[in-house]
LUMMIBA-270894 format. One line per field, with one value per residue (C-alpha): residue in one letter; x, y, z; chain; residue number from 0. Coordinates in steps of 0.001 Angstrom, whole numbers, plus 500000, padded with zeros to 6 digits. Layout:
koltor <- [A_...]
east <- [X_...]
north <- [Y_...]
up <- [Z_...]
vovo <- [A_...]
fimi <- [NUM_...]
END
This chain:
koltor <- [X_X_X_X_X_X_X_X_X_X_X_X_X_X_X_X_X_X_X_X_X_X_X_X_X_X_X_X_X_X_X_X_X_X_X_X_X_X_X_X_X_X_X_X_X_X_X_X_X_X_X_X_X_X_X_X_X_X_X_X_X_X_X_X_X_X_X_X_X_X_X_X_X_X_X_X_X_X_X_X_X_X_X_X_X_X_X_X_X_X_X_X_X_X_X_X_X_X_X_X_X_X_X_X_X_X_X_X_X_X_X_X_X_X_X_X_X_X_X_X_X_X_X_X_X_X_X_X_X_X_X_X_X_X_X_X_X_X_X_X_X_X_X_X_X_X_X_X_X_X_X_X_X_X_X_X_X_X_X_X_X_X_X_X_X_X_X_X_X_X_X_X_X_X_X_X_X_X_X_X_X_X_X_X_X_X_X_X_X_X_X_X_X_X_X_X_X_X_X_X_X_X_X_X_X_X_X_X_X_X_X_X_X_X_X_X_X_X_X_X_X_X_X_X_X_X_X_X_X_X_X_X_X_X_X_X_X_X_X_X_X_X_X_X_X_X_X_X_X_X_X_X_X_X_X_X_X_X_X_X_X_X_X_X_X_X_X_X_X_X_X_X_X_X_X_X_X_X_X_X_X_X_X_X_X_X_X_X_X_X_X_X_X_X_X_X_X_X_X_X_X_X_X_X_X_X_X_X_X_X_X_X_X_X_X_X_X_X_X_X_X_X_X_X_X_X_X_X_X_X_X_X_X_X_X_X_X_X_X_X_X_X_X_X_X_X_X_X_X_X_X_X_X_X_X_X_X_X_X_X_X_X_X_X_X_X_X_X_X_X_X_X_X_X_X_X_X_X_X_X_X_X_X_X_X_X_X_X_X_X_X_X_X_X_X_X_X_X_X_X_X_X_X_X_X_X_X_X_X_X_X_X_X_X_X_X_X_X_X_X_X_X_X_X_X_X_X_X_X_X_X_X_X_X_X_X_X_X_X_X_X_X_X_X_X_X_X_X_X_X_X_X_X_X_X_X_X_X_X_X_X_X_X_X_X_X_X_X_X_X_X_X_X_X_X_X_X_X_X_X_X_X_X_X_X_X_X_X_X_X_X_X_X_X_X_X_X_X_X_X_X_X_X_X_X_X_X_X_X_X_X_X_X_X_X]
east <- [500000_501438_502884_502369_505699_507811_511939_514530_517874_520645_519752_516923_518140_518534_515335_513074_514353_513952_510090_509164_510207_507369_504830_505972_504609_507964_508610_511378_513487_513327_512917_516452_518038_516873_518322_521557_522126_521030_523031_526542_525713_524202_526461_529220_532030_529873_528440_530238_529752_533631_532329_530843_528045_524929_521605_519416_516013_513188_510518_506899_506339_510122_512878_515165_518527_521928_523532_527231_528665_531338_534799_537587_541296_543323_544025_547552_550228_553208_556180_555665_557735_555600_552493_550633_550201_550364_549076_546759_546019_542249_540882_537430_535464_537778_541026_540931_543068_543801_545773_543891_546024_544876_546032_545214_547495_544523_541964_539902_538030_534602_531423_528551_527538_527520_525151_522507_522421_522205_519207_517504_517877_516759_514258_513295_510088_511032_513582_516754_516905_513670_515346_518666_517095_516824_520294_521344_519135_520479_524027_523560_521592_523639_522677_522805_525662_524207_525862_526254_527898_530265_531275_531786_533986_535806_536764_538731_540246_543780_542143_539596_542530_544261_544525_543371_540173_538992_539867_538009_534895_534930_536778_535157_535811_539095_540703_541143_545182_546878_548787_545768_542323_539318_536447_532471_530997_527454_524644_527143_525642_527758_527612_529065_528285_531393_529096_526265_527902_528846_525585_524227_526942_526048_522390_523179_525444_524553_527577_529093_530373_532257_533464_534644_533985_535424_534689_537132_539231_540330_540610_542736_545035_545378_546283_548716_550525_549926_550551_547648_546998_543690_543504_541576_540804_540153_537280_536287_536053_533877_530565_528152_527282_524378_524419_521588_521530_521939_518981_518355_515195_514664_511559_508585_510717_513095_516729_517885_521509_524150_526348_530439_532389_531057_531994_528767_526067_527878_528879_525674_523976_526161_524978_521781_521410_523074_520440_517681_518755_519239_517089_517146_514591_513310_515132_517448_517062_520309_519978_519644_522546_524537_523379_523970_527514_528184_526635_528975_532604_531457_531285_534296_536372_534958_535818_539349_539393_537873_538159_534396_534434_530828_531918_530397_526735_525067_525806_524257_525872_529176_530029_528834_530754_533531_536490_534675_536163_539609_541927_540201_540942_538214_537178_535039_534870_532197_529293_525526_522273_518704_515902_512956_509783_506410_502625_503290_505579_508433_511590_515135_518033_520963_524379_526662_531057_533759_536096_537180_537803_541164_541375_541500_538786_538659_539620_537123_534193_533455_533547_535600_537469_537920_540418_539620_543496_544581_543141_545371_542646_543338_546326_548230_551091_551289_549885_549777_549614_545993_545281_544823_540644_538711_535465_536965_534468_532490_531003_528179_524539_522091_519242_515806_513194_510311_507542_505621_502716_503567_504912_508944_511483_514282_517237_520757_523296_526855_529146_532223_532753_530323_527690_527568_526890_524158_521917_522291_520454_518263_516781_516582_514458_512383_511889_512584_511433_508305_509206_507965_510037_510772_511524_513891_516066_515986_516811_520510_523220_525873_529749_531844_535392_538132_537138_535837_532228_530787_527694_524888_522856_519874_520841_520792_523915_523788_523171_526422_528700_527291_528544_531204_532903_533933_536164_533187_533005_530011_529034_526925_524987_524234_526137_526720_529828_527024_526039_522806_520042_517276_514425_510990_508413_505477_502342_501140_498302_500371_498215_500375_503829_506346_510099_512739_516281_518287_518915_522696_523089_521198_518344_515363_512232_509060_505809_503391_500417_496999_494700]
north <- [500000_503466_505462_509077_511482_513531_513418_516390_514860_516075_514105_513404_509735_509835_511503_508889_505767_506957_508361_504742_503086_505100_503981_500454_501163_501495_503842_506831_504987_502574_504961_506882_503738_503264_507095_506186_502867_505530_508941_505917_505850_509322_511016_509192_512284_513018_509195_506129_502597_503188_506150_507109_509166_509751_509203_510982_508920_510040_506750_507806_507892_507217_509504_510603_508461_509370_506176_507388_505123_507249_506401_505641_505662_502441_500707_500087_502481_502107_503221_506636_504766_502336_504091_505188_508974_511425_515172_516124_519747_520512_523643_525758_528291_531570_530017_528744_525810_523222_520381_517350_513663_510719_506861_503854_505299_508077_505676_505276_502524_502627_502490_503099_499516_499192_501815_501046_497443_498051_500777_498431_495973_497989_500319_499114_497288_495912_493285_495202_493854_495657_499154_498550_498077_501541_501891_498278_499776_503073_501947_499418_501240_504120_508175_511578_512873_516532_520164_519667_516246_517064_520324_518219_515502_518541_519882_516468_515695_514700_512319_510877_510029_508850_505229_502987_501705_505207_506443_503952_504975_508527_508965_509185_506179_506389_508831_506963_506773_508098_510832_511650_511548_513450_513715_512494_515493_517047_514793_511431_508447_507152_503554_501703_497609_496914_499042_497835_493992_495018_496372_492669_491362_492989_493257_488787_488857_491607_493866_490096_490639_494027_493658_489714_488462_489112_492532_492993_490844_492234_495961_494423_492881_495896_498185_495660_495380_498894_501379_501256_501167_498843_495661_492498_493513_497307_495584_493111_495400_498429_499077_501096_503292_504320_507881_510016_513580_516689_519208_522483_524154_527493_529921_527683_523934_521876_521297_518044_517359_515955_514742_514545_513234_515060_518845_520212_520020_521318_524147_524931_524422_526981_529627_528339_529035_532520_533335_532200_534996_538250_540429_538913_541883_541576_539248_541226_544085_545759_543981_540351_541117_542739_539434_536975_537962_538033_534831_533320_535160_533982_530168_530920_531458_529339_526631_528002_528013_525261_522992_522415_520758_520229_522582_525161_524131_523869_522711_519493_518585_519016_516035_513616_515244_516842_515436_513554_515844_517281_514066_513873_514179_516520_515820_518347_517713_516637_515710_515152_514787_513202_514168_511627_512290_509565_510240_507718_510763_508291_510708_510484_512695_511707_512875_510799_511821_510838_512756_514231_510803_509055_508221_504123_501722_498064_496437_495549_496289_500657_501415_504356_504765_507475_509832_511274_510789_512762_515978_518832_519600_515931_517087_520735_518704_516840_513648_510119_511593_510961_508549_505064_503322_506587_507717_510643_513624_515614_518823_516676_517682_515278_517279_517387_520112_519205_522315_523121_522612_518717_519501_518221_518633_516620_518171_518345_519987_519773_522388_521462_523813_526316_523647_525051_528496_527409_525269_527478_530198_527803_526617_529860_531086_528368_529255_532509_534280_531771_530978_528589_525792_527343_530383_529157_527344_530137_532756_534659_533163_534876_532900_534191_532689_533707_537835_537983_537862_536079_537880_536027_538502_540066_541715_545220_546891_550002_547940_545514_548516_549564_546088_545610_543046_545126_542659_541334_539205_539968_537092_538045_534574_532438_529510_525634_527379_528416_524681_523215_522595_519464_519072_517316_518066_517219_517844_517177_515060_513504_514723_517241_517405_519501_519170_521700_520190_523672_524599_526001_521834_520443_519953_518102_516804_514841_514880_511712_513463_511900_512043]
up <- [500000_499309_501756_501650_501960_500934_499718_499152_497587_495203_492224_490573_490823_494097_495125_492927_494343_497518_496163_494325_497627_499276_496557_496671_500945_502666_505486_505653_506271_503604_501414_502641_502209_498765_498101_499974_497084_494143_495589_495434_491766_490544_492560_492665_493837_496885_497783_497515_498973_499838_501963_505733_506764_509368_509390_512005_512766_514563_514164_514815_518704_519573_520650_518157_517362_515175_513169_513024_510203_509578_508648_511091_511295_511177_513801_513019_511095_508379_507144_504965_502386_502211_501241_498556_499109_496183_496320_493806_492993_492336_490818_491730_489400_490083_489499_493416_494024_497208_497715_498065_498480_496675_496611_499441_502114_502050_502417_506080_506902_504993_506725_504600_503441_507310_508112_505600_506757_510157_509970_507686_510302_512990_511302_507852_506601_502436_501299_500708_497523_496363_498206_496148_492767_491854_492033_490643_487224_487261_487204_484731_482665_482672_483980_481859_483517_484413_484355_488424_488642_485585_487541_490668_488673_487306_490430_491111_487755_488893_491229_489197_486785_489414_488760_485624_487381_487812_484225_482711_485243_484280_480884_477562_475686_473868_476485_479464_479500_481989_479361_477472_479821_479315_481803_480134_479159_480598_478431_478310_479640_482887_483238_485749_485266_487680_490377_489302_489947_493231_494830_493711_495183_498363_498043_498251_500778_503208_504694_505492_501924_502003_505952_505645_502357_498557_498651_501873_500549_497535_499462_502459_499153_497167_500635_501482_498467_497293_499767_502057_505874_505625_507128_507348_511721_510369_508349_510709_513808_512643_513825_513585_516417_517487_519188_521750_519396_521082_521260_521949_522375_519605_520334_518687_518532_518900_517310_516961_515662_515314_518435_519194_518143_514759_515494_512935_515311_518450_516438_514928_518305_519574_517127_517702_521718_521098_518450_520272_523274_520865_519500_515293_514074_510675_508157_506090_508063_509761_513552_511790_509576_512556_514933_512398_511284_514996_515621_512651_513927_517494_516278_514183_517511_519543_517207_516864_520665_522025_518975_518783_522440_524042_526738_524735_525281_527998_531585_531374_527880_529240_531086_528524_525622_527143_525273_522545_519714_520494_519827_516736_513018_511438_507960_506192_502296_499289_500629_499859_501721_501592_503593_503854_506339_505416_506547_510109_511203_510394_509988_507987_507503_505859_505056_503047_502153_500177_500863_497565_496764_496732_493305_494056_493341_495052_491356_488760_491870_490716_494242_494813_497807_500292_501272_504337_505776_502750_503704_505372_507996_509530_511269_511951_512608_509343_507580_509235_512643_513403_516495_515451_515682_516584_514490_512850_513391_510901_509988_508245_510300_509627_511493_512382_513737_515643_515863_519240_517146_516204_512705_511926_508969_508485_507155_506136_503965_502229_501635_503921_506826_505805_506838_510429_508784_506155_508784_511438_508974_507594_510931_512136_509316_509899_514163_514675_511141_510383_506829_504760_503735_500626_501629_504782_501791_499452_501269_501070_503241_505313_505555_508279_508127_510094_509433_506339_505701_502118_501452_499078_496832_497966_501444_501536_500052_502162_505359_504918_504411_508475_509694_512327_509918_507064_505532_502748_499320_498288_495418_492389_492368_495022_494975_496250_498735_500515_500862_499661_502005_500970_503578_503843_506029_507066_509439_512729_511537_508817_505987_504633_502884_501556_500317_499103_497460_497458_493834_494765_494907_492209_494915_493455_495803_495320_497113_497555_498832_499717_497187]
vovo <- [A_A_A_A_A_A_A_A_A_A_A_A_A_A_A_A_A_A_A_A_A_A_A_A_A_A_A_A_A_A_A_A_A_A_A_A_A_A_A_A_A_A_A_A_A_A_A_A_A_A_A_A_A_A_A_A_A_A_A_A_A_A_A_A_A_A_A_A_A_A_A_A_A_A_A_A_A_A_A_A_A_A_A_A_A_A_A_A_A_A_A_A_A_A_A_A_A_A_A_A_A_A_A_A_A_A_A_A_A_A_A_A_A_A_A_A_A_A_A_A_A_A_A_A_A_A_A_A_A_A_A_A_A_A_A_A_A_A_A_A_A_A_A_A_A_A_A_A_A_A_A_A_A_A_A_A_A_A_A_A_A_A_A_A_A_A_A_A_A_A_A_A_A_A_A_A_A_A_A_A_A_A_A_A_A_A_A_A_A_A_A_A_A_A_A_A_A_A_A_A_A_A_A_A_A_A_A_A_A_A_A_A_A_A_A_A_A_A_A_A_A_A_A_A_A_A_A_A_A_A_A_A_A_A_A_A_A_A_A_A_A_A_A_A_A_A_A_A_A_A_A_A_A_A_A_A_A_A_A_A_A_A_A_A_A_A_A_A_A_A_A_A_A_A_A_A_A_A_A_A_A_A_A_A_A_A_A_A_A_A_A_A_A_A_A_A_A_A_A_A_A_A_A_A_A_A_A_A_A_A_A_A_A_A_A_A_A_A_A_A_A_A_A_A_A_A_A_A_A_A_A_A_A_A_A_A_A_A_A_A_A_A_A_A_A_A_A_A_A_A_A_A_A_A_A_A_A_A_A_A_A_A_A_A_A_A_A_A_A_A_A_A_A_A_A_A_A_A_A_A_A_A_A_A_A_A_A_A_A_A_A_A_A_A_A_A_A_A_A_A_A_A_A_A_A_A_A_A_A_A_A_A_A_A_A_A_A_A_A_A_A_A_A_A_A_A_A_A_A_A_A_A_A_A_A_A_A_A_A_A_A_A_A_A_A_A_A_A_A_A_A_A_A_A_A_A_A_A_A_A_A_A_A_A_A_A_A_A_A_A_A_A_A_A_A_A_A_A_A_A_A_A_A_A_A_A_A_A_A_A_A_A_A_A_A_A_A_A_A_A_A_A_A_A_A_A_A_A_A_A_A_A_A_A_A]
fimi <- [0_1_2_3_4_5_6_7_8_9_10_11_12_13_14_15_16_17_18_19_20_21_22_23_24_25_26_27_28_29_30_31_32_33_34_35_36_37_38_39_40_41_42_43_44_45_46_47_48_49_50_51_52_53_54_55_56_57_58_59_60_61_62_63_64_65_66_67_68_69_70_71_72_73_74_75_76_77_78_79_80_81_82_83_84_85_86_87_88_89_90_91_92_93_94_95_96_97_98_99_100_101_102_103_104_105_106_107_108_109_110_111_112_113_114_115_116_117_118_119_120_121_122_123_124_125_126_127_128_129_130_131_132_133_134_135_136_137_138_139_140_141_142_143_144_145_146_147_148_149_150_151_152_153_154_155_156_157_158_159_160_161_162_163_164_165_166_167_168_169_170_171_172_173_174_175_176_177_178_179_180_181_182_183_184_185_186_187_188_189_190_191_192_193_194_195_196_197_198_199_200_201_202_203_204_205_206_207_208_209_210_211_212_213_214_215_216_217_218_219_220_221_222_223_224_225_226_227_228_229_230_231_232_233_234_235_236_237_238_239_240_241_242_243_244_245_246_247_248_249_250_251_252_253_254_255_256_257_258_259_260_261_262_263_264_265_266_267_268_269_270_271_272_273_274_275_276_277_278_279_280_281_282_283_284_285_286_287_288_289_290_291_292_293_294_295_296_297_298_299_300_301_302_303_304_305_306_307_308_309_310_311_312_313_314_315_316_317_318_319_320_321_322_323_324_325_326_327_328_329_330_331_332_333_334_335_336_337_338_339_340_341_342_343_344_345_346_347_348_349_350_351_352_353_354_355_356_357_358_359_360_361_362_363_364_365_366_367_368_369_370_371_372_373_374_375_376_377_378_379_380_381_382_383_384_385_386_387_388_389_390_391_392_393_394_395_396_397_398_399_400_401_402_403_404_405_406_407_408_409_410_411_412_413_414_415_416_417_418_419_420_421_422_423_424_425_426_427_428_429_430_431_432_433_434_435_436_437_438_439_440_441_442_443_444_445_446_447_448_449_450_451_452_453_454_455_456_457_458_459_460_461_462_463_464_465_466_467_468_469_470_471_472_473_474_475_476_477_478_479_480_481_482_483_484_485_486_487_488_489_490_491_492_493_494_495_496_497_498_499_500_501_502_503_504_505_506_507_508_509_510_511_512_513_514]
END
């Protein structure tokens, strides 16, 4: 019997799987499942099977409950000789470049084919073949690579040509040599019939098959042989954890995000209590424009300060959280979200990373791997000196926000460390300014980073030249550095449904209403 809902997602893909699911009578989160298996092939920069993420779940009538499936450091190191480790140099629109490192010594231990198997153990209602059959078509029969994905892939060009496997993933036919690649175009048709093998693989064998069976196997191989830190106990010991979320009451509901040792939600949480104790005004007006760029330098500090420790909530989060981040590597790169709420009150929000991707596949499988130990942010002291078996933490905020009056939203954005920036606003247009969801998505964003303020269009030029933070870039367009926010919602009674994917991110969302 159909379920009624509604899905926000970054790919058209990604939000019909997860939309058929809920016609076929599956809950939330069956349906975010199904969107998780289509995202690792329609998006395949941002989601990967070779990947970690969250999923915050709210079931109908139960407390809320974070699935932290994230990566984590090895539990044993190597020789810097010995590994694979190569810098790659990728380019943004502007001329902007970074350093990102690619190869298996970049590579942490994967846990997304662990988290969707565990919450559709715990939580989900169809077959997981039927919920991974959207994605087993799509990547066999092959996706219009779109204007979004293509500029994604052409961010990370050097890594994406990293390695044969790779080239032959995302090269045009005829140019997948190392001295001579060349990236699909926008309007090619990306298949991927190794991926496609693989998700039947697992969809027969359950996470048994990429933790301890061929899958495994052949990663644990190639990172021996090849430079890499993963082992067969690496594989064997992860888990998924199941976390309590923080919340913190706004002025007409309730925040709900996510805990340590992910940084995103303390952060954001942070911005939150200090907004919900100011005077905001009118949106767009000069005391919300003065407050918010506050707000954002304030967070900006404290996170320089304090590292994103708990201790910056309140008193009673404190001794639960206290030193759950700061021995932590932080990873904050490419990531992607789906949003899933159903008509039972059933509620999903889920953010999935790749890193920037490492450039390695496990051979002849299309999974791409990871490189969340290649990225400069993991350590001021240099590479390889993370601790060994931790949960690396996250910006990613998997959210949710439960109205006074019974209504909730799931939510959830990418956009790297402007993610604490973009869902603070968002949320608070939502509470304190009573917009629709539309309108909370669409509206301009505010970046504060170190001193200098990025400015959306559509504020007020006169009013951001009074601002205490005169140090602005002020963008002509919005754009996806201001993240991209895709949310679902629906009502108290559970007869009414909305969804917004934020158009900075190729946002797409589908409605099943009642009739």
């Amino acid at each position: 019997m159909k379920k009624h809902g509604a899905v926000a997602a970054g790919h058209d893909v990604t939000a019909r799987a997860a939309a058929d699911v809920l016609g076929a009578g599956g809950n939330a989160f069956d349906a975010v499942i199904a969107a998780m298996w289509a995202a690792c092939v329609a998006e395949p920069v941002l989601a990967s099977l070779g990947g970690g993420g969250f999923v915050m779940t709210r079931p109908a009538g139960k407390p809320p409950q974070l699935y932290d499936f994230f990566v984590e450091t090895p539990l044993a190191k190597r020789p810097r000789e010995e590994l694979e480790f190569e810098s790659c140099i990728a380019s943004f629109a502007g001329g902007v470049t970074q350093e990102f490192h690619g190869g298996y010594g970049s590579v942490a231990t994967p846990g997304v084919v662990a988290g969707m198997f565990k919450l559709h153990d715990d939580l989900g209602t169809l077959p997981m073949a039927t919920l991974g059959e959207p994605a087993l078509v799509a990547a066999r029969g092959g996706i219009e690579l779109n204007a979004f994905q293509r500029y994604v892939m052409g961010i990370v060009t050097p890594l994406l040509a990293f390695s044969a496997d790779s080239r032959l993933v995302f090269g045009k036919p005829g140019h997948q040599d190392a001295d001579g690649f060349d990236l699909l175009d926008e309007g090619d048709l990306h298949h991927q019939p190794d991926l496609a093998d693989s998700i039947d693989y697992l969809l027969r064998t359950g996470a048994d098959g990429f933790y301890h069976g061929d899958l495994g196997h052949a990663l644990v191989t190639e990172c021996r042989e090849y430079g890499g830190y993963l082992s067969g106990r690496d594989l064997a010991d992860y888990r998924v954890l199941l976390r309590d979320p923080i919340l913190i009451a706004g002025r007409k509901g309730r925040f709900v995000l996510n805990p340590p040792p992910a940084s995103g939600g303390v952060l954001v949480g942070f911005g939150l209590k200090l907004a919900r104790d100011v005077e905001l005004g009118a949106f767009g007006s000069s005391r919300h424009l003065e407050a918010i760029s506050r707000i954002l330098h304030a967070t900006g500090l404290v996170r320089s300060e304090y590292g994103a420790s708990p201790t910056i909530l309140a008193d009673e989060f404190c001794e639960s959280y206290r030193t759950m981040i700061g021995e932590r590597p932080l990873s904050q790169n490419g990531t992607t979200h789906i949003s899933v709420v159903d008509g039972d009150g059933n509620l999903a929000s889920a953010t999935l990373s790749n890193g920037s991707s490492s450039g390695r596949m496990v051979p002849g499988t299309g999974i791409m791997l990871n490189n969340m130990l290649g990225e400069a942010d993991l350590s001021p002291d240099g590479f390889h000196h993370w601790p060994c078996g931790v949960r690396m933490t996250s910006m990613m905020t998997p959210a949710l926000y439960l109205a006074m009056n019974g209504d909730a939203i799931a939510l959830g954005s990418g956009g790297s460390n402007r993610i604490r920036s973009t869902m603070m606003q968002v949320m608070l247009n939502i509470d304190a300014f009573d917009m629709t969801l539309h309108g909370a998505v669409a509206a301009p964003r505010l970046h504060v980073e170190d001193d200098l303020l990025s400015v959306e269009p559509g504020f007020d030029a006169a009013l951001l030249d009074g601002l205490g933070l005169e140090d602005q870039h002020r963008w002509d367009a919005e754009d996806m550095f201001f993240g991209g926010v895709h949310a679902a919602k629906v009502s108290a009674d559970g007869q009414k449904f909305s969804a917004v994917g934020d158009a900075r991110r190729n946002g797409h969302q589908i409605v099943i209403a009642p009739d």
